[in-house]
C-alpha positions in Angstrom: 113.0 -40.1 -198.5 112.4 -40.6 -194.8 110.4 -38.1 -192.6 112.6 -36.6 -189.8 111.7 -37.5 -186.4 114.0 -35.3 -183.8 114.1 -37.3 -180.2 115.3 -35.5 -177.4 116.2 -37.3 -174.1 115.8 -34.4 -171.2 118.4 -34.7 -168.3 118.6 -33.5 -165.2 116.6 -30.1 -165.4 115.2 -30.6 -168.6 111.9 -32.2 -168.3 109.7 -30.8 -171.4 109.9 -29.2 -174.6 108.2 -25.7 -174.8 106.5 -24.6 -178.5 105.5 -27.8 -179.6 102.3 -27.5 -181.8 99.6 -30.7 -180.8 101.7 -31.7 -178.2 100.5 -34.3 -175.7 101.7 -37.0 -173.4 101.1 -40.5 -174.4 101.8 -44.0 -172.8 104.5 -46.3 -174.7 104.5 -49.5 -174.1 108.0 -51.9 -174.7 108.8 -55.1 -174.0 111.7 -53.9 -172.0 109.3 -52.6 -169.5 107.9 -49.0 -169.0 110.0 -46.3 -170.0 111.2 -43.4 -167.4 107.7 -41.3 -168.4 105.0 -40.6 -170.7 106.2 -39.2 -174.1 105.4 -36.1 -175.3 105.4 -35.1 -179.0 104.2 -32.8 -181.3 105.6 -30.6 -184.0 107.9 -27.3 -184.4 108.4 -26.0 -187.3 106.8 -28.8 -189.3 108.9 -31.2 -188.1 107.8 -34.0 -185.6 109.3 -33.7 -182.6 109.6 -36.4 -179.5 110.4 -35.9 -176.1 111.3 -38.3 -172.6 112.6 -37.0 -169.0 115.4 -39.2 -168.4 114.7 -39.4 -165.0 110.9 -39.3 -164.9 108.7 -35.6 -164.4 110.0 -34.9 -160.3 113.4 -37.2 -161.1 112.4 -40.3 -159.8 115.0 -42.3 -161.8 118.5 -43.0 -160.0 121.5 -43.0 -162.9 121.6 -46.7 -162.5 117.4 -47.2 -162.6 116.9 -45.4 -165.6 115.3 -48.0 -168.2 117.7 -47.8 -170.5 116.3 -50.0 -173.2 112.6 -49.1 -172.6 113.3 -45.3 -173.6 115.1 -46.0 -176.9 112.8 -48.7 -178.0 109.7 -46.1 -176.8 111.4 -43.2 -179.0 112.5 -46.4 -181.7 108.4 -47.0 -182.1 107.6 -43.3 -181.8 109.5 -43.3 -185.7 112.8 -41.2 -184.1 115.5 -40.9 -186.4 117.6 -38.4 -184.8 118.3 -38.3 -181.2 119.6 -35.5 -179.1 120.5 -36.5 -175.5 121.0 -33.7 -173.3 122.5 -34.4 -169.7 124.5 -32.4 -166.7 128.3 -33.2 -166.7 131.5 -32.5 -164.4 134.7 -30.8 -166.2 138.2 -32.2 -166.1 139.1 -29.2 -168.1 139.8 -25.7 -166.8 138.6 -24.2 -170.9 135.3 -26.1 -170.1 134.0 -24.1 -167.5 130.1 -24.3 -165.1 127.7 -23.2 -168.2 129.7 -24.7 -171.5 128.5 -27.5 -173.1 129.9 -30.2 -174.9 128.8 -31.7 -177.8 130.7 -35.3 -176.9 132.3 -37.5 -179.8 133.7 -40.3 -177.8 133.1 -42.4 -174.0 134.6 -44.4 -171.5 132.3 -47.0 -170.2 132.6 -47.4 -166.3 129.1 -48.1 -165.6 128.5 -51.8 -164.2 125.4 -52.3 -163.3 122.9 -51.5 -166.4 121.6 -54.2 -169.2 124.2 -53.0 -172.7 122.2 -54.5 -175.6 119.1 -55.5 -176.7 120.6 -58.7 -177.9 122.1 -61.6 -176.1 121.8 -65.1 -175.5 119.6 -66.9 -178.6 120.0 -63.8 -181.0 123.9 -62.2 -181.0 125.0 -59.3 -182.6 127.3 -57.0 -182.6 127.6 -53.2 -183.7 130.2 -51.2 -184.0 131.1 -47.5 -181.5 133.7 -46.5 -182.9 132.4 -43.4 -183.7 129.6 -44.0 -180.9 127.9 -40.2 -181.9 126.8 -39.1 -185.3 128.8 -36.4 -187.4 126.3 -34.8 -188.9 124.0 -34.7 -185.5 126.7 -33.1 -183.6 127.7 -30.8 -186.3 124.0 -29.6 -185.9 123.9 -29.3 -182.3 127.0 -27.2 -182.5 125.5 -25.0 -184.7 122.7 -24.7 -183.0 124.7 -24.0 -180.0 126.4 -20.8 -181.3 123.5 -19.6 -182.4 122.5 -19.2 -179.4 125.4 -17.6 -177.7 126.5 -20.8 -175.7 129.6 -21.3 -175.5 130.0 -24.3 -176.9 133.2 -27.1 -177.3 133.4 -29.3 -180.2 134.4 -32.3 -179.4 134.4 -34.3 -175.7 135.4 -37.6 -174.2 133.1 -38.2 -171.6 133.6 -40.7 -168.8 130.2 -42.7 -167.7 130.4 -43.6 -164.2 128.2 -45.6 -162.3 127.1 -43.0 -159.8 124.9 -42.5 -158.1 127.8 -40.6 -155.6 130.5 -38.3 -157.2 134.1 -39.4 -157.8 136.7 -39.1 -154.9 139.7 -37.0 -155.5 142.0 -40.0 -156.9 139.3 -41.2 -159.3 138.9 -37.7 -160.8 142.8 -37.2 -161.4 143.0 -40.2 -162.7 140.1 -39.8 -165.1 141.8 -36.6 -165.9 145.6 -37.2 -165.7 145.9 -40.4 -167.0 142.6 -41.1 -169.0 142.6 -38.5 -171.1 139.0 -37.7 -170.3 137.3 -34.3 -170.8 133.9 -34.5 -169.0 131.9 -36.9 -166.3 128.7 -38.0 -166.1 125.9 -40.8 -165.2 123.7 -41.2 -168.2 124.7 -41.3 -171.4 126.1 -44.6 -171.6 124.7 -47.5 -172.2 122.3 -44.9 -174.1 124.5 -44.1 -176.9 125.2 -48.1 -177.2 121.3 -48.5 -177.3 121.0 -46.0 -179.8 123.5 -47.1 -182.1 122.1 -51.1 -181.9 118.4 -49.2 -182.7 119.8 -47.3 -185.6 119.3 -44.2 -184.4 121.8 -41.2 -185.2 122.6 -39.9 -181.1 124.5 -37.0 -180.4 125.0 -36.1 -176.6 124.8 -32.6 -175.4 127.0 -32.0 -172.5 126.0 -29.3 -170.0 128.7 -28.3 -167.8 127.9 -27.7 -164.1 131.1 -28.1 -162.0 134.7 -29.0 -162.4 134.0 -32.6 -160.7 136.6 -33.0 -157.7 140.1 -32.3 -159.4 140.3 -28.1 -159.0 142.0 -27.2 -156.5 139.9 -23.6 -156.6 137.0 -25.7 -156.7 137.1 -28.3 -153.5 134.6 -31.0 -153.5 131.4 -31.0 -156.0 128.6 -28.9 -154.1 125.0 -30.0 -154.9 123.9 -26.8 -154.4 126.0 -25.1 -156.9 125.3 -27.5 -159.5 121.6 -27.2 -159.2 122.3 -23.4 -159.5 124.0 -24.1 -163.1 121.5 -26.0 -163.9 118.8 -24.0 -163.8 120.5 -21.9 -166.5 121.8 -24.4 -168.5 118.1 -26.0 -169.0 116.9 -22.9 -170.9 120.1 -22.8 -173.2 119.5 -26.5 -174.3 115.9 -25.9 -174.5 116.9 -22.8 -177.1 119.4 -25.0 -178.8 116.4 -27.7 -179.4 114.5 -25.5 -181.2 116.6 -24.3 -183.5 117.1 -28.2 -184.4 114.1 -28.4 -186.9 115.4 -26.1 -189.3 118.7 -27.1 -189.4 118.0 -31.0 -190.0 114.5 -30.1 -192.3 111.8 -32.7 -192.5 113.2 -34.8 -195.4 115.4 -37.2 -194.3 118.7 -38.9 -196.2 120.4 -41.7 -195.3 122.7 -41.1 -192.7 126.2 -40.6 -194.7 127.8 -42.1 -191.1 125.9 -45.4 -191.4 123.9 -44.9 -187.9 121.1 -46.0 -189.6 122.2 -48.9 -191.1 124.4 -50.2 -188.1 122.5 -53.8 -188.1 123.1 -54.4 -191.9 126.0 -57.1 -191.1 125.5 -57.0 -187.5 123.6 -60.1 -186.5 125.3 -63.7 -186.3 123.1 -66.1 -185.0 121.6 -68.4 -187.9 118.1 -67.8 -188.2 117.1 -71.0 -187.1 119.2 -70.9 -184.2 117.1 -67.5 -183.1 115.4 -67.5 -180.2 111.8 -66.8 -180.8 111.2 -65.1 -177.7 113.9 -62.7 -178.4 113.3 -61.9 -182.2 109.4 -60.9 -181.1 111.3 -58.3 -178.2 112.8 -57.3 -181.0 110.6 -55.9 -183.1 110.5 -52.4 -183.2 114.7 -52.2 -182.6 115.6 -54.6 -185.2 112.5 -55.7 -187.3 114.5 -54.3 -190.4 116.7 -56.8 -190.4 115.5 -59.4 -188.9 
């Protein structure tokens, strides 16, 4: 049995973990490049705990710049096994109000401009997001939510949009009216693609600070209001986090979802087909199998 590692990707207003026993900042390097910051880690509870800033300490990291691939293969070689990504979101739903969250079970990818996968040309494979977040994650992050007092909503399809402006009126109707969608944001995808090709279990924790363009009470999103919201909302996720130690313990099953095993039957390029170059990137995301 498996230590548990807890990984927590810090969005916007979230740029440290408080509590952490031993904790320091250390440099990770990839072969994807550098990540978005330092990581920090440490312990709470007895249970090893890793940390990035999305965005970089003092946000320096556009939606679109954020290195994607660097940060999960970072957390990937810092041993994480669970991953908690925690992000600011619009609301297509009146229920879902400024200061919910959302613990997210399914996307819409309208990003366009951001690498997917770790694999490509010389190594394919291909991994299944169906379920893109992990059932027993969220199921702790909801938990953990309550326990706080947040008022939480179980269960969220989130739209990723490219960003880094916010929709016009007709995008976030549509997103709404016709799409089904529950929530918007700018970061979690291709990260929950990322996670799933790494074999990580993700679960994305939606913090609600506006109700994107669509409410007619509500006029266009105001910068100022979100960054209001936001300030709240950091110390709720930062609660929610650490109660997450206890709830998962620090033995560690095999994920009864399969998150960890999601290269098993994944890969398709004959091994002497592989490109070399590619299998060494590799290493750290895929070593298990390859």
């Amino acid at each position: 049995m498996a230590d548990t590692v807890i990984g927590v990707i810090g969005g916007s207003g979230v740029y440290a973990i408080e509590g952490l026993e031993g904790a320091g900042w250390r440099t990770v390097e990839t072969p994807w490049g550098p990540p978005s910051d330092q990581i920090l880690s440490g312990t709470l509870d007895g249970v090893e705990m890793v940390f990035i800033p999305r965005h970089g300490r003092g946000h320096v990291h556009s939606p679109t710049s954020v290195p994607y691939r660097a940060n999960i293969d970072a957390l990937k070689q810092m041993g994480v096994t669970d991953l908690i990504s925690v992000s600011a979101c619009g609301s297509f739903r009146e229920h879902m109000a400024p200061g919910d969250f959302v613990i997210v079970d399914q996307f819409i990818d309208r990003t366009t401009e951001r690498e997917k996968s770790f694999f490509g040309e010389g190594l394919v494979a291909h991994v299944s997001i169906a379920q893109p977040t992990c059932g027993r994650l969220r199921a702790a992050c909801i938990k953990a939510a309550r326990s706080e007092g947040v008022s939480v909503h179980d269960g969220g399809t989130y739209l990723a949009m490219e960003g880094p402006q916010f929709s016009s009126l007709a995008e976030s109707r549509m997103y709404r009216e016709s799409w089904g969608c529950d929530v918007i944001g700018m970061t979690n995808m291709p990260e929950a693609k990322l996670a799933r090709e790494a074999e990580i279990c993700y679960a994305s924790v939606a913090m609600i600070t506006d109700y994107d363009s669509w409410h007619p009470d509500h006029g266009e999103v105001d910068i100022n209001d979100i960054i209001r919201t936001l300030t709240g909302n950091a110390e709720k996720a930062r609660a929610l986090v650490g109660r997450l130690p206890k709830l998962l313990g620090n033995g560690r099953v095999p994920c009864r979802h399969g998150c960890d095993r999601a290269l098993d039957f994944a890969v398709l390029t004959e091994p002497s087909r592989r490109d070399p170059e590619l299998v060494a990137r590799l290493g750290a995301i895929a070593g298990r199998v390859l």
